[in-house]
C-alpha positions as CSV (number, residue, x, y, z in Angstrom):
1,X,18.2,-35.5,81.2
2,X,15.2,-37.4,81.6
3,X,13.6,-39.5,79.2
4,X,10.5,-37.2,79.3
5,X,12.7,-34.0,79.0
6,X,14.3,-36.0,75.4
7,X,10.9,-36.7,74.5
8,X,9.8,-33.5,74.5
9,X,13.1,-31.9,72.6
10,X,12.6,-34.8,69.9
11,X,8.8,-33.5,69.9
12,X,9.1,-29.8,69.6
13,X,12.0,-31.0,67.0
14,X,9.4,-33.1,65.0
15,X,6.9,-29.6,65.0
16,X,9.9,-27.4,63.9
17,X,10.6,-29.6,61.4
18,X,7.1,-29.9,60.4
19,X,6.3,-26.2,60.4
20,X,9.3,-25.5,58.4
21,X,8.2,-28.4,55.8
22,X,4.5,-27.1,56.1
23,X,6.1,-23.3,55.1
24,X,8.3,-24.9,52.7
25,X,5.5,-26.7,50.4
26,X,3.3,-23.5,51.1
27,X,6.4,-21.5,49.7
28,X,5.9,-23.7,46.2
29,X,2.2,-24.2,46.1
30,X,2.1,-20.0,45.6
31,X,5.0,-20.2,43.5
32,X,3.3,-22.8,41.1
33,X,0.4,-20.7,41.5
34,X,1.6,-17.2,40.6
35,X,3.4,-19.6,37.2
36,X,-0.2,-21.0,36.9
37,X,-1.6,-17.6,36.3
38,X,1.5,-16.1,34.6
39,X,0.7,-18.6,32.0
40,X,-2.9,-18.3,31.8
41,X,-2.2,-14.8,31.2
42,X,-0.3,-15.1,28.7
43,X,-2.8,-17.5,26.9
44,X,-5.3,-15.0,27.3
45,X,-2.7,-12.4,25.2
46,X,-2.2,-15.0,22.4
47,X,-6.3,-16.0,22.3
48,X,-6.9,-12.0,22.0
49,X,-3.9,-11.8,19.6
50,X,-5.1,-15.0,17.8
51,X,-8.8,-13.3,17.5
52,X,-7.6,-10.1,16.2
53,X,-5.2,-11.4,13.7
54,X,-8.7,-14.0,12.8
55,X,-10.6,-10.3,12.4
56,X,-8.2,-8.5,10.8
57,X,-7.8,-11.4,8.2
58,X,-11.4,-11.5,7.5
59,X,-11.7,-7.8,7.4
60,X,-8.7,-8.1,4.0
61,X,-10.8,-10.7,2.8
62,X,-13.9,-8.9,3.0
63,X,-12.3,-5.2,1.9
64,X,-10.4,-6.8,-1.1
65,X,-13.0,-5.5,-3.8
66,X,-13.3,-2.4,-2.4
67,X,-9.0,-2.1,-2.6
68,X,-9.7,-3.2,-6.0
69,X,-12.5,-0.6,-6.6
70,X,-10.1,1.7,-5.1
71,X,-6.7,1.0,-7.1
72,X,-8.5,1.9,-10.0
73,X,-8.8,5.6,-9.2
74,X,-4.9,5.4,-8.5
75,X,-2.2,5.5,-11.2
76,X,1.0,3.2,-10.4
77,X,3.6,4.4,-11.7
78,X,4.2,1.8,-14.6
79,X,0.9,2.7,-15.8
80,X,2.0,6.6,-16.4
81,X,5.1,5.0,-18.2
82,X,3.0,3.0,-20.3
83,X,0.8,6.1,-21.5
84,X,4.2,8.4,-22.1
85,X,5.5,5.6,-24.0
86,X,2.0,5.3,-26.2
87,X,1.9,9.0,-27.0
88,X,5.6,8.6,-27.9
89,X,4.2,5.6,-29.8
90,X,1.4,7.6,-31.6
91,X,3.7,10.8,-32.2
92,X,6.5,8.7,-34.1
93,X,3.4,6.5,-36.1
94,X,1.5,10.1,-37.1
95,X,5.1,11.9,-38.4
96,X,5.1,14.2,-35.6
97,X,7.3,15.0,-32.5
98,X,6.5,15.1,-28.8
99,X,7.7,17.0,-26.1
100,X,6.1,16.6,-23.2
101,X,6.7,19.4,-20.4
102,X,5.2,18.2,-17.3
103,X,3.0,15.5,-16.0
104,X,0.8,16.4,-13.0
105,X,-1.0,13.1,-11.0
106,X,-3.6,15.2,-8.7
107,X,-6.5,14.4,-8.9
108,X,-6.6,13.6,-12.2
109,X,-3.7,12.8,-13.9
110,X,-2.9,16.4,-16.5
111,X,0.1,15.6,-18.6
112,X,1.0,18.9,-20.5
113,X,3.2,18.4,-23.9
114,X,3.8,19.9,-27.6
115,X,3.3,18.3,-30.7
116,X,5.0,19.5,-33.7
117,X,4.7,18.8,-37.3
118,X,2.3,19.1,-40.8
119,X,-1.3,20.0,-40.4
120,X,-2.7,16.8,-41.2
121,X,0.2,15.0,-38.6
122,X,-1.0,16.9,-36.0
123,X,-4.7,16.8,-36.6
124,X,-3.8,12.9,-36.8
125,X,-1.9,12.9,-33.6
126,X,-4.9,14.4,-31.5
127,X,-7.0,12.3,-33.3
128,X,-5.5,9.1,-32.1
129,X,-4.7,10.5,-28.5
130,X,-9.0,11.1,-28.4
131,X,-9.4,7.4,-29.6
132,X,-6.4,5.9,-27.4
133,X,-7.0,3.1,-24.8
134,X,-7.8,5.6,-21.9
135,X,-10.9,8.2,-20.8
136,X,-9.1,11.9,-21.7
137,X,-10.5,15.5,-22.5
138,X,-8.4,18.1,-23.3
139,X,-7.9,20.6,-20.9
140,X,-6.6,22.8,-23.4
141,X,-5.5,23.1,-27.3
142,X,-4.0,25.4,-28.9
143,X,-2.8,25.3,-32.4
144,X,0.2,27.2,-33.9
145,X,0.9,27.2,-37.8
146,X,4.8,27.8,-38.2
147,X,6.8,29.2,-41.0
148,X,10.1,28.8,-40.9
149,X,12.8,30.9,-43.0
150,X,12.4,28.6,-46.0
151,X,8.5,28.6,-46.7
152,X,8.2,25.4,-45.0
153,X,4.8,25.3,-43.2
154,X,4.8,23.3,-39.8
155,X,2.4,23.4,-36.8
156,X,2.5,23.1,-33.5
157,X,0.0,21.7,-30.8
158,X,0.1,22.7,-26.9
159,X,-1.9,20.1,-25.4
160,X,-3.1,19.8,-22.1
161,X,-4.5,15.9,-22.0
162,X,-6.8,14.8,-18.9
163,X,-6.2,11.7,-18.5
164,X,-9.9,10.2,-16.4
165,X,-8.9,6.6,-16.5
166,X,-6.2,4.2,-18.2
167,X,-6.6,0.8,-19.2
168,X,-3.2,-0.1,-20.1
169,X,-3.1,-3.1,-22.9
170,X,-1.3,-5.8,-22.2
């Protein structure tokens, strides 16, 4: 072989090599690229998720009173415990007893229940449930004198109570 010929090989060598390098960074420019963009997607997805979480934030701040407003119109359940245990309260303090038959929280909260005891105990009982701490009508009254096998006189008061709002004391 000539010196020209080995020229030539080293040469065409030299490009192959060059080529292959020239493929070879090409290769890991679009690799870097496609991580580039991969990346800058996904800061895009935690800006958007960043400026919804930001709206959503100011949209509880800015609904709180409303939530407020609207818890009022609810009763939790504590509060309905609270009220059974004030009539329970008021029905021991007035001489009477309570039963109370069912307690309904629709739209307004209709608790249903007997009282039984003397006339002036259970004229004091509904007296005391119409001044309570809570906005109530009664749905229904009806009054029932009693006389039981030894001339004693008792009465009894079915009571349906409508309970409009309840301001539990503290």
């Amino acid at each position: 072989m000539s010196r020209k010929s080995k020229i030539i090989i080293f040469l065409v060598f030299l490009l192959v090599i060059a080529i292959s390098l020239w493929f070879f960074l090409l290769y890991l420019v679009k690799n870097q690229a496609r991580t580039i963009a991969e990346r800058e997607n996904r800061i895009e997805q935690l800006q958007d998720q960043e400026t919804d979480l930001v709206a959503l934030e100011n949209l509880v701040e800015s609904t709180a009173a409303d939530r407020r407003l609207l818890a009022e119109y609810f009763y939790a359940e504590d509060d309905i415990i609270n009220l059974i245990e004030l009539i329970e309260r008021v029905a021991a303090e007035t001489g009477t007893t309570v039963d109370i038959s069912n307690i309904d929280p629709g739209d307004d909260l209709l608790i249903t229940l007997r009282s039984t005891g003397s006339a002036t105990a259970v004229r004091n009982f509904i007296t005391r449930l119409e001044t309570g701490p809570f906005i109530s009508s009664f749905g229904k009254v009806t009054l029932q004198k009693n006389i039981e096998a030894d001339e004693v006189v008792s009465w009894t008061a079915n009571l349906i109570l409508k309970i409009l709002s309840f301001e539990p004391s503290s």
